[in-house]
N, C-alpha and C positions, 0 to 999 in steps of 0.2 A: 407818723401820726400828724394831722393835721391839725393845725393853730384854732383855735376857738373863733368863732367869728368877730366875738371883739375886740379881738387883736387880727384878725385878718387885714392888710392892706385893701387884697382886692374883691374882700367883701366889701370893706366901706367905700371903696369907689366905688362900686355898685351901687350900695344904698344911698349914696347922696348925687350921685350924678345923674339916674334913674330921676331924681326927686326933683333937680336941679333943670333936666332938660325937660320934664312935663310939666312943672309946676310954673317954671322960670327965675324961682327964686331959691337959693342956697338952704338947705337944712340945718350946716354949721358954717361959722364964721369961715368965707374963701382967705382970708389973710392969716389964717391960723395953718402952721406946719401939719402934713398932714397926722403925726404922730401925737402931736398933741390936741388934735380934732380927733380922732382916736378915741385919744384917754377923754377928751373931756365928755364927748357925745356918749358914751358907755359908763362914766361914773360923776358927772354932775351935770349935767343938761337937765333943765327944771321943766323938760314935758318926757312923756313916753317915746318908743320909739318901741316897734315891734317889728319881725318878720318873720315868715314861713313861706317854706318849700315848694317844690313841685309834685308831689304825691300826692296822690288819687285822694288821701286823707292826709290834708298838708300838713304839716309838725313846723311847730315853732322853731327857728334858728338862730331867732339873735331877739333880747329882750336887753334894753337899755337897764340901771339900774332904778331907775325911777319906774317902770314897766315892772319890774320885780317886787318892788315895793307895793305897788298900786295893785298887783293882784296877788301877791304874797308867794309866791314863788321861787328860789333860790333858780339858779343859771340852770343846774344842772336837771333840775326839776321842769326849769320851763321849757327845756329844749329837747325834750321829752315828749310836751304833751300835744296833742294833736291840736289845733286852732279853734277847730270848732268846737271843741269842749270848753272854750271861754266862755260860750254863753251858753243858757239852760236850755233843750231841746224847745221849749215852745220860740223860741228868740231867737233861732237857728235860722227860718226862714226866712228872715227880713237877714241877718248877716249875710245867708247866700246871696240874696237879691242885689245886694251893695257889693259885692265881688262879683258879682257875676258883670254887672256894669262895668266895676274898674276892671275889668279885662277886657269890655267891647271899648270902652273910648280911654284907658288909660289912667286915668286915676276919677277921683271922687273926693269931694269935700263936705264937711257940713253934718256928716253926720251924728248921730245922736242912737246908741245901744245902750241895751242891761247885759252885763257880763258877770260872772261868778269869781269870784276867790277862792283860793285854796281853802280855806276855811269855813268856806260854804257864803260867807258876806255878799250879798247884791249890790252893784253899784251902777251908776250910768258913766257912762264915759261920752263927751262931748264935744262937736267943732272938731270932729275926726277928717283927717283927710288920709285915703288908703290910694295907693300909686304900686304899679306895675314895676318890678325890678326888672329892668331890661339893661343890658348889656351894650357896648358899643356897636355891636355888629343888629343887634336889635333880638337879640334869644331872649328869650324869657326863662328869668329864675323865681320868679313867685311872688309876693307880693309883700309890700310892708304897710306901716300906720304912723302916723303920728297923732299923741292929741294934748292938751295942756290940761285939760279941764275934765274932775270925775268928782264925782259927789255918791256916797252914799247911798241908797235907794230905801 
């Protein structure tokens, strides 16, 4: 059986070295062990942190715990649901639009959605930057997000 992605090691080099070589700037502190950038990016990192797969209809595979919160989802629940069921079919389109780009130039920042909660709540989420999970050798594993900022809608 395989490890959960937030304890995986070589998911999290993915997702931060992915973030680190497009962006240029580090996702979690580089002077932190990797083990405890681990725990701390998965249970106290004060923005979200999302990712999903390579399938034709991507599924979430790693939601930070601030990410669970923010849209009410437990691990097991988020890693389940298909991606684009975070936001409501009219709000679907402009999501593709913004993925479709971070795969032609690599990531994207800035942006501004409505996304749904488990509980049916609207909110925005904001100052999103989604980046390409690319691997050393340059494969792609799908895509992730960060954002600090949601409000309500």
């Amino acid at each position: 059986m395989s490890l959960p992605r937030y304890r995986d090691p070589d998911f999290f080099q993915l997702l931060t070295s992915s973030y680190q070589r497009l962006l240029g700037v580090p996702l979690v502190d580089p002077a932190l062990p990797q083990a405890e950038a681990m725990h701390w990016l998965y249970e106290q990192a004060p923005f979200c942190v999302l990712s999903h797969n390579t399938a034709a209809s991507p599924v979430f595979v790693y939601a930070n715990r601030t990410a669970q919160r923010c849209f009410g989802y437990s691990w097991d629940a988020f890693t389940q649901l298909e991606s684009r069921l975070s936001a409501e079919a009219p709000n679907r389109e402009e999501r593709d639009r913004l993925l479709q780009a971070v795969q032609r130039d690599g990531y994207a920042s800035g942006y501004r959605g409505l996304r749904i909660a488990a509980d049916g709540r609207r909110f925005w989420i904001e100052n999103v930057t989604v980046w390409n999970l690319l691997d050393d050798a340059g494969v792609y594993h799908g895509q992730a997000a960060t954002y600090r900022s949601w409000q309500d809608a």
